[in-house]
N, C-alpha and C positions, 0 to 999 in steps of 0.2 A: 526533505530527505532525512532518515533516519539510519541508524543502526539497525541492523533485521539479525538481531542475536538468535531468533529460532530457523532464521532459513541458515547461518552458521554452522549451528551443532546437527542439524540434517545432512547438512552437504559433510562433513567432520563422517558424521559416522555412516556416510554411504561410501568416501571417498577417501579417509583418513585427511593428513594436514593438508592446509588449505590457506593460500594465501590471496587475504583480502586486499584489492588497490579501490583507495578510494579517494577521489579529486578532493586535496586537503585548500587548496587558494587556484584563485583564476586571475588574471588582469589581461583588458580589452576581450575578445569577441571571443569565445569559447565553443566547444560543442555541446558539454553537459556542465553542471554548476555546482558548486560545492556541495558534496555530501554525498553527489553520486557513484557508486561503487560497482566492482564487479569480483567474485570472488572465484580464483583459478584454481585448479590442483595439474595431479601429471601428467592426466590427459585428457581435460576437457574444461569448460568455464563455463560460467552463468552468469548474466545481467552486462551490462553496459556502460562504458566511460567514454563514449562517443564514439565508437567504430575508428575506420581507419588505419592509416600507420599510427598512430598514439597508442591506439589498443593495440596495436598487432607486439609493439614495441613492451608496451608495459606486459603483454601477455611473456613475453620471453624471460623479461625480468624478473618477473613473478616466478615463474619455473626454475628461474636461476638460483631464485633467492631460496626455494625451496628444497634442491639437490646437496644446498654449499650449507644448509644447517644454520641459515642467518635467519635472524629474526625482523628487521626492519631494513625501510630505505625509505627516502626522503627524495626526489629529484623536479627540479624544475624544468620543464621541456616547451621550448616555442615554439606554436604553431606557426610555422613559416616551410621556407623551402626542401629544408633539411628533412623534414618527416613529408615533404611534399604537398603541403597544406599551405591554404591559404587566407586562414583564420585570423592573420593577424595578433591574436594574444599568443596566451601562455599561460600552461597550467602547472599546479604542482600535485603532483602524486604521491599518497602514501602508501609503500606495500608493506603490509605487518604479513608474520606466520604465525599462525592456529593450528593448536593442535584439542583433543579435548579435555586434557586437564588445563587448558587456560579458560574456559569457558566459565567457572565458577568466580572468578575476580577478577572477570571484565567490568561488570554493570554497578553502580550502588544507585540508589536514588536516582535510576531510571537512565543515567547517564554514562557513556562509555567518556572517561575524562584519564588521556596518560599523556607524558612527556614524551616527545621525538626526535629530541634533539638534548644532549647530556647541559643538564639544569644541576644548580646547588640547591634552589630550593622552588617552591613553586611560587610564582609570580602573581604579583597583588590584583593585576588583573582577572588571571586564571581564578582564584580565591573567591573573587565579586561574584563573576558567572555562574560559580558554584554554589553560591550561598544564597543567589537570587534563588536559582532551580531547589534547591534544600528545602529553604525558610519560605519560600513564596511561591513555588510550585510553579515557576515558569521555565516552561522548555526553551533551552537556548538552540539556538540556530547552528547547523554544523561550520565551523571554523577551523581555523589553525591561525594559534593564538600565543605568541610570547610562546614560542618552542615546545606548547600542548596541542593537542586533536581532542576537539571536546565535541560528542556527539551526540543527539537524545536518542535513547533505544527505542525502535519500533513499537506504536499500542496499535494493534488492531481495535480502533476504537470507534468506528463507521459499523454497527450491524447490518446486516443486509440479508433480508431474510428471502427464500426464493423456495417456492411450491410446485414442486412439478419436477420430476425428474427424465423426461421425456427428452424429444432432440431440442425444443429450443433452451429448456433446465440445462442441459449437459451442454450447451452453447454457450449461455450464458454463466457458467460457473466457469469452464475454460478462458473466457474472455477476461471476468472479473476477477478470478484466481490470483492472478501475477501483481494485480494493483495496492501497491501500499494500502495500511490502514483500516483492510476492508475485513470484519468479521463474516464468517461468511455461514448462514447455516441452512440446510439443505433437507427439504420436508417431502417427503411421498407417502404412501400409504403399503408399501412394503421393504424391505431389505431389498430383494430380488430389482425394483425400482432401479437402482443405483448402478452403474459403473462397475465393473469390479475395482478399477484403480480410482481412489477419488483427491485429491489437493489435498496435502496434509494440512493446512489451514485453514478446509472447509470441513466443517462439523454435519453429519448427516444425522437426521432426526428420524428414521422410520415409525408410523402409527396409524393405526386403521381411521383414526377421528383428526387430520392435518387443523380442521376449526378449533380445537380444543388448543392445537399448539400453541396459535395466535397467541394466547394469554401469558408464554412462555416467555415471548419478544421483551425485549426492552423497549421503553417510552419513545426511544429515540430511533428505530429502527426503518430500515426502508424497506416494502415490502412487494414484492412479484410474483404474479398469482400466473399460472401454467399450468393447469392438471389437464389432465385426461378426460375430465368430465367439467361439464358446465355446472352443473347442480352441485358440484364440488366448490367451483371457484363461486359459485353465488354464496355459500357457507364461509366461505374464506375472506370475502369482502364482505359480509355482512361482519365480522368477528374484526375485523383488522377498523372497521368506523365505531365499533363499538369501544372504544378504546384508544388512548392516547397513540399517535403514529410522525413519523418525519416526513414520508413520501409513501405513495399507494400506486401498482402498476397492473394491469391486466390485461391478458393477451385474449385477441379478439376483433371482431369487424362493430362498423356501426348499427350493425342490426343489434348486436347481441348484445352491444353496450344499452341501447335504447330499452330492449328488453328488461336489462339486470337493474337499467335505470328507475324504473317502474316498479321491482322486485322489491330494489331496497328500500324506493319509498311505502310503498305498501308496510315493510319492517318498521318505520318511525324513523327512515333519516331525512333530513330534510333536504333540499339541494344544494347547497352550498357544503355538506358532507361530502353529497355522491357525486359532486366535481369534485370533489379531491381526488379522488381516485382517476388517472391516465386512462385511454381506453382509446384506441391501440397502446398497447407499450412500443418501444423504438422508433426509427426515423423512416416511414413511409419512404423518403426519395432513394433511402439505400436498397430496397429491394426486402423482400418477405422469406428469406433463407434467414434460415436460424442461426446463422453468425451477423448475417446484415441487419438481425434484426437485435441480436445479441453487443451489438459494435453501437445501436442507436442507442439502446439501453442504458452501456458506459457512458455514453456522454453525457445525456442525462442526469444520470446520476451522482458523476462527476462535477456536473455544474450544480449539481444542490448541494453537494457539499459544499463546494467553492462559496455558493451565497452564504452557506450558513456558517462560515466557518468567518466571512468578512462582517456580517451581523453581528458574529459573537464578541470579531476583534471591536468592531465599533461601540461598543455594549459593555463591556468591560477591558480594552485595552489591550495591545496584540500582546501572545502569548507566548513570545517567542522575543529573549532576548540575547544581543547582539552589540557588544562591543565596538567604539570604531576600530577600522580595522589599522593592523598595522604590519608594517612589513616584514617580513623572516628571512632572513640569508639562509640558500640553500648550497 
C-alpha cells in the first residue's frame, strides 16, 4: 500500500477538494490493512477501505469534514455490532482534506511523513524511519506511528508493455489500469487504434514499426503481444527474445504457437528462449472472452511480481521498514 499522490491531484482537479480516508492501524481481524485508502469528495468516491457500514460511515465523515472547512480526524471504530459487523477487530482511520495548493509539500524523499496528532516535536522513532528511507533508500511500510502517518508515495515501477490495442488490448489495459505499481504502456500501429478515452496512467505509443518499439522497453519489463496480425506478433517476439525481458505473453492457440515456435528458431533462438515466451496468454479454465482472458493475464502477472519481488527480498533484505509497532490513543 502506497500513497497514489497522481491519482490525488487528478481526482483535485476533476472534483476540486478531496478528502482522503485512509486505514492508519488495525488490531485482530480487519477487512482491508494498513495503508488502504479511499479518496471522497461531494459527490462521489473512488477506491476502498473495505465496504460496509465502516465505509458507508467514514464516507459521511469525509463529507462532513469537507463542508465544516476541517482539515483532519483521527477515529478508532470497532468492528463489532454497532456498525453491524462481525469482524471482531478494529480499525483506525485517517481523514485528511486536499485541496491543490497542498499537493506541492506533501512528498519529500518519496515519503508522505506528517503529524496527526498535536506533537512538540517529532519523535525519535519517527526520525529513524525517516533517515533509514533518506540515507538507505528503504521504503517504509504504511504506519501510524508515535502520533505521525508515514506513507511511501506510489512508483509505478512494474513496466508492462502490451501490443495490441484491439478487444483483448483494451480488456486487458481496463483490468490492469487500477493495479498499483503497474507502468503501463500501450503500442498499436496507429492513433485511430486506441480508445478515444484511455487510463491516465497508461502511456500509448502509436507507430507504424511496434518491433522497433521493443528496444524502447526497459530490461525489466513484462511484455503482451496482441495485434491484429500474426506476422506482426512473430516481429514482436522475435525483438522482445532479442533482448534482456522479465516476462513474455502471446495471444494465440497451440497451432500458432508450434508454428511461431519453429519461426523463431529458424531466427537463432534456441528453446529454452522460445519457452519463455507464454503461449496461450491467461487462464484457459476462465473462458476465451477478453476480460476472462484479461483476469488470467492479472494473475499471472501479479504472481511474477510477487516471485520476484520475494527473490529480491531474499537477495538483498526486505525493502520495506517497519518499527515495532506501538500503540496510539485515539
Amino acid at each position: 500500500m502506497s500513497f497514489d499522490l497522481t491519482q490525488l491531484a487528478d481526482t483535485i482537479a476533476r472534483y476540486g477538494p478531496v478528502a482522503r480516508v485512509v486505514v492508519a492501524d488495525t488490531a485482530g481481524s480487519t477487512p482491508r490493512e494498513v495503508g488502504a485508502s479511499m479518496l471522497v469528495w461531494r459527490d462521489g468516491q473512488s477506491g476502498t477501505i473495505g465496504g460496509g457500514e465502516l465505509e458507508y460511515r467514514a464516507t459521511i465523515a469525509a463529507r462532513s469534514l469537507l463542508s465544516n472547512g476541517e482539515r483532519a480526524a483521527l477515529k478508532r471504530m470497532p468492528l463489532g455490532p454497532d456498525l453491524g459487523q462481525c469482524c471482531g477487530g478494529a480499525v483506525t482511520l485517517l481523514t485528511e482534506c486536499f485541496a491543490a495548493d497542498d499537493l506541492s509539500s506533501l512528498a519529500r524523499d518519496h515519503i508522505v511523513a506528517r503529524p496527526v496528532v498535536p506533537l512538540d516535536a517529532t519523535p525519535l522513532a519517527v526520525k529513524r524511519v525517516l533517515d533509514q528511507a533518506r540515507s538507505k533508500g528503504l521504503r517504509p511500510a504504511p504506519q501510524l506511528l508515535h502520533g505521525w502517518m508515514i506513507e511511501p508515495v506510489s512508483r509505478p515501477d512494474t513496466p508492462v508493455w502490451i501490443y495490441g490495442a484491439g478487444h483483448v488490448g483494451r480488456a486487458l489495459v481496463d483490468v490492469l489500469s487500477p493495479l498499483p505499481n503497474l507502468a503501463i504502456t500501450w503500442i498499436d500501429t496507429a492513433v485511430d487504434r486506441f480508445p478515444a478515452c484511455v487510463p491516465a496512467n497508461v502511456s500509448t505509443l502509436p507507430t507504424p514499426h511496434p518491433a522497433r518499439a521493443v528496444g524502447l522497453a526497459p530490461q525489466n519489463a513484462h511484455h503482451l503481444v496482441l495485434t491484429y496480425s500474426h506476422s506482426l506478433d512473430l516481429d514482436l517476439c522475435h525483438a522482445i527474445l532479442s533482448r534482456p525481458f522479465a516476462s513474455a505473453g502471446l495471444i494465440g492457440s497451440a497451432t500458432k504457437w508450434a508454428r511461431f515456435s519453429k519461426r523463431l528458431a529458424g531466427l537463432g533462438h534456441d528453446v529454452e528462449q522460445i519457452n519463455s515466451i507464454r503461449c496461450p496468454i491467461g487462464d484457459p479454465g476462465l473462458g476465451k472472452t477478453p476480460h476472462a482472458i484479461a483476469i488470467g493475464v492479472a494473475a499471472a502477472l501479479l504472481g511474477s511480481v510477487a516471485d520476484n519481488e520475494k527473490n529480491n527480498r531474499g537477495m538483498h533484505g526486505d525493502r520495506g521498514y517497519a518499527p515495532p509497532k506501538r500503540a496510539v490513543d485515539t
